[in-house]
DRENMARPA-925650 format. One record per atom (N, C-alpha, C): residue in one letter; residue number from 1; atom name; x, y, z. Coordinates in pm, 1 decimal. Layout:
<pts>
 rest  nr atom       px       py       pz
    A NUM   CA        X        Y        Z
...
</pts>
This chain:
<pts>
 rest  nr atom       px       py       pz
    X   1    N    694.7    975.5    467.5
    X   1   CA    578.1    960.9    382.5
    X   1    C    590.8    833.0    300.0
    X   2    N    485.0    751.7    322.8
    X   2   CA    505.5    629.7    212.9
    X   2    C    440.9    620.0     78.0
    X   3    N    510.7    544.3    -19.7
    X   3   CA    450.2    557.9   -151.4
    X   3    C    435.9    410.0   -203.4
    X   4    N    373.9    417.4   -306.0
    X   4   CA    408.5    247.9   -358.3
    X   4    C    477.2    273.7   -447.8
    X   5    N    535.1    128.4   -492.9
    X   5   CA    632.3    104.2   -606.6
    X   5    C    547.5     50.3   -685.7
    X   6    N    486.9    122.5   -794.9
    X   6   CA    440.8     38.0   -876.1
    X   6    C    499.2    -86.1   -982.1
    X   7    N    637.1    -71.9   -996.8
    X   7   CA    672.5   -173.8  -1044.1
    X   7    C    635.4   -284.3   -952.3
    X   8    N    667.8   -275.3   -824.4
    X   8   CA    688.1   -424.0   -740.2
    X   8    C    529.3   -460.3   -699.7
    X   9    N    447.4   -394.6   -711.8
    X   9   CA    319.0   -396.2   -676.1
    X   9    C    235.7   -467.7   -790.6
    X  10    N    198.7   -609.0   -723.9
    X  10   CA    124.6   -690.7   -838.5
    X  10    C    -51.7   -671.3   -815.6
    X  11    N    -85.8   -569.4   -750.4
    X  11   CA   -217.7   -580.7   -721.6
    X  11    C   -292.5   -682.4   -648.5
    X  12    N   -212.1   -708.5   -537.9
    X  12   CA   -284.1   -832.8   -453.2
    X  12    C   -429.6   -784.0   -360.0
    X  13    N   -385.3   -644.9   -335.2
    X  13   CA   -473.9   -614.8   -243.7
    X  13    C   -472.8   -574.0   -101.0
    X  14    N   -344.9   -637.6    -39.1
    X  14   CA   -304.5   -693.7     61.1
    X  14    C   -333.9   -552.1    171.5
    X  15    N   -286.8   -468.0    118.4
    X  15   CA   -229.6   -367.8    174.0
    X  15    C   -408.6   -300.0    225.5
    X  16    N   -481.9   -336.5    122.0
    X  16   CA   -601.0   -275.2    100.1
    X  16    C   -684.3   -302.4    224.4
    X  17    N   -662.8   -467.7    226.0
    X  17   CA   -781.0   -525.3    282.0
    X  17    C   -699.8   -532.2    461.9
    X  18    N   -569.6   -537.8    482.4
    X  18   CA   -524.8   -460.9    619.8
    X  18    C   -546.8   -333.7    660.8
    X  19    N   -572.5   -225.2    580.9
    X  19   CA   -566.0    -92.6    579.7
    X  19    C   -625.6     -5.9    471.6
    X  20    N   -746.0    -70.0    512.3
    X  20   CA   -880.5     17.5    415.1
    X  20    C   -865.9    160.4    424.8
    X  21    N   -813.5    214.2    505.2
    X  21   CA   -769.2    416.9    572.5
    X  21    C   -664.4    451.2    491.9
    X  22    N   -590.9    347.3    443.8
    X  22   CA   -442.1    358.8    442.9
    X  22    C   -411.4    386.0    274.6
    X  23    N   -528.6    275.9    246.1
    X  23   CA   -428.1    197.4     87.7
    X  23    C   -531.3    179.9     34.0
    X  24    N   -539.1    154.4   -110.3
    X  24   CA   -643.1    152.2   -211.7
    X  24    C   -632.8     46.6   -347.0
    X  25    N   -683.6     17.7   -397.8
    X  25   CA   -647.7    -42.0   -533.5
    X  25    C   -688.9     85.0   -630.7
    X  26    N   -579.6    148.3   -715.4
    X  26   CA   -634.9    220.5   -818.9
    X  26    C   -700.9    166.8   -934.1
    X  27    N   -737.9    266.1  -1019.0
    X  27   CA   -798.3    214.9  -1144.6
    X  27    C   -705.1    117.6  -1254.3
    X  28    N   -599.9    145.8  -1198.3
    X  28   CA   -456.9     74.5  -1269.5
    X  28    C   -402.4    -48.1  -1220.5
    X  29    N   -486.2   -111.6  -1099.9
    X  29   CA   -518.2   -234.6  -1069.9
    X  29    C   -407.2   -224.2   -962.4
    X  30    N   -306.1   -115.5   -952.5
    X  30   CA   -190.6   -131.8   -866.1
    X  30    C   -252.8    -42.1   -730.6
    X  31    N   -184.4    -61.6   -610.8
    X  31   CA   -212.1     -1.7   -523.7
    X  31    C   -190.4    167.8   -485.5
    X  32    N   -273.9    239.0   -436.7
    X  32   CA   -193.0    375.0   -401.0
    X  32    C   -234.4    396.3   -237.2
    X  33    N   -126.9    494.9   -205.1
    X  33   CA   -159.5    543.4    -60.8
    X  33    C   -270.9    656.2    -32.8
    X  34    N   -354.9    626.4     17.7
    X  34   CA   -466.1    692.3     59.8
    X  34    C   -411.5    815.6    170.6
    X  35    N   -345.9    760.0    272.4
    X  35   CA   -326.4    842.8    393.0
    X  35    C   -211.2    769.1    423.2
    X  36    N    -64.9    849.3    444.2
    X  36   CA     36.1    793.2    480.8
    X  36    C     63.4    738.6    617.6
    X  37    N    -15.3    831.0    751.5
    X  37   CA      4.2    819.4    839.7
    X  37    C    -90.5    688.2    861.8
    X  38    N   -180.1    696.8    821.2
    X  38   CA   -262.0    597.5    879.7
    X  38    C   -210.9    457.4    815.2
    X  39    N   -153.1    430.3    687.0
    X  39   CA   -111.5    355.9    663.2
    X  39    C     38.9    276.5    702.1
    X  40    N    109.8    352.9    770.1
    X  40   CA    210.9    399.4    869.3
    X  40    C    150.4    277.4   1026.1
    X  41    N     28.4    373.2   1064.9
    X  41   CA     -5.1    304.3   1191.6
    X  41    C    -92.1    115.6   1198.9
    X  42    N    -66.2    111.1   1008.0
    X  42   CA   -116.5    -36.3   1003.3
    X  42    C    -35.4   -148.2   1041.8
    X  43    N    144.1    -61.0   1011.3
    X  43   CA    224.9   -142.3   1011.5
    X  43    C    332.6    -99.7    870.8
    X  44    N    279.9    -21.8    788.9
    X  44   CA    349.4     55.9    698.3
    X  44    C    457.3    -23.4    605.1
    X  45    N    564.4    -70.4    603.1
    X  45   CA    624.4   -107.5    481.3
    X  45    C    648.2   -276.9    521.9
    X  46    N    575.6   -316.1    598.0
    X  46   CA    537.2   -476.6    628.3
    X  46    C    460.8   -532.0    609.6
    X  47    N    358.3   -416.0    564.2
    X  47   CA    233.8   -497.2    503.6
    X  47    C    227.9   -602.1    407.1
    X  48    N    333.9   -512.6    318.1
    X  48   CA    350.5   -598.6    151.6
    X  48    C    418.3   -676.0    147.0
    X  49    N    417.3   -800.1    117.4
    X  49   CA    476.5   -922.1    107.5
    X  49    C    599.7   -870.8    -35.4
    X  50    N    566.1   -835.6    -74.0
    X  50   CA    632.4   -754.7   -202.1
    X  50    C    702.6   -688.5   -204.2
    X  51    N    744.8   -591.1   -109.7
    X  51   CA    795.1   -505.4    -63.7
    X  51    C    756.7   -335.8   -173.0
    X  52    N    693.4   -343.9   -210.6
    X  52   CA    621.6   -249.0   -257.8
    X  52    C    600.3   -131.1   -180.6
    X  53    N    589.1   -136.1    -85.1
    X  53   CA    523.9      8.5     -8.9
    X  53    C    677.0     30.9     70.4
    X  54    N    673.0    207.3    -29.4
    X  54   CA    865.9    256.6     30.1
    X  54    C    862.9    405.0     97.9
    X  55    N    943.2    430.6    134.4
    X  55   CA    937.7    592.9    218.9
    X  55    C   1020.6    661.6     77.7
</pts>
């Protein structure tokens, strides 16, 4: 199951705009996981240049 790190997560988006199913920008400007699997089948903890997105 993947989660974000909100510390390492600067709100780029990144994750969002690869994997609109997957990932979200919250109201807290940081990212959250919408659907693990699907965010998984985007490419999952490579998305983030940041390394933000962790199991």
């Amino acid at each position: 199951m993947l989660k974000i790190n909100k510390e390492k997560c600067i709100g780029c988006g990144l994750c969002a705009a690869i994997c609109p199913e997957g990932a979200k920008l919250g109201e807290d400007g940081k990212a959250e996981v919408i659907e693990s699997e699907k965010l998984q089948g985007c490419g999952g903890k490579t998305i983030c240049p940041y390394e933000a997105i962790e199991e």
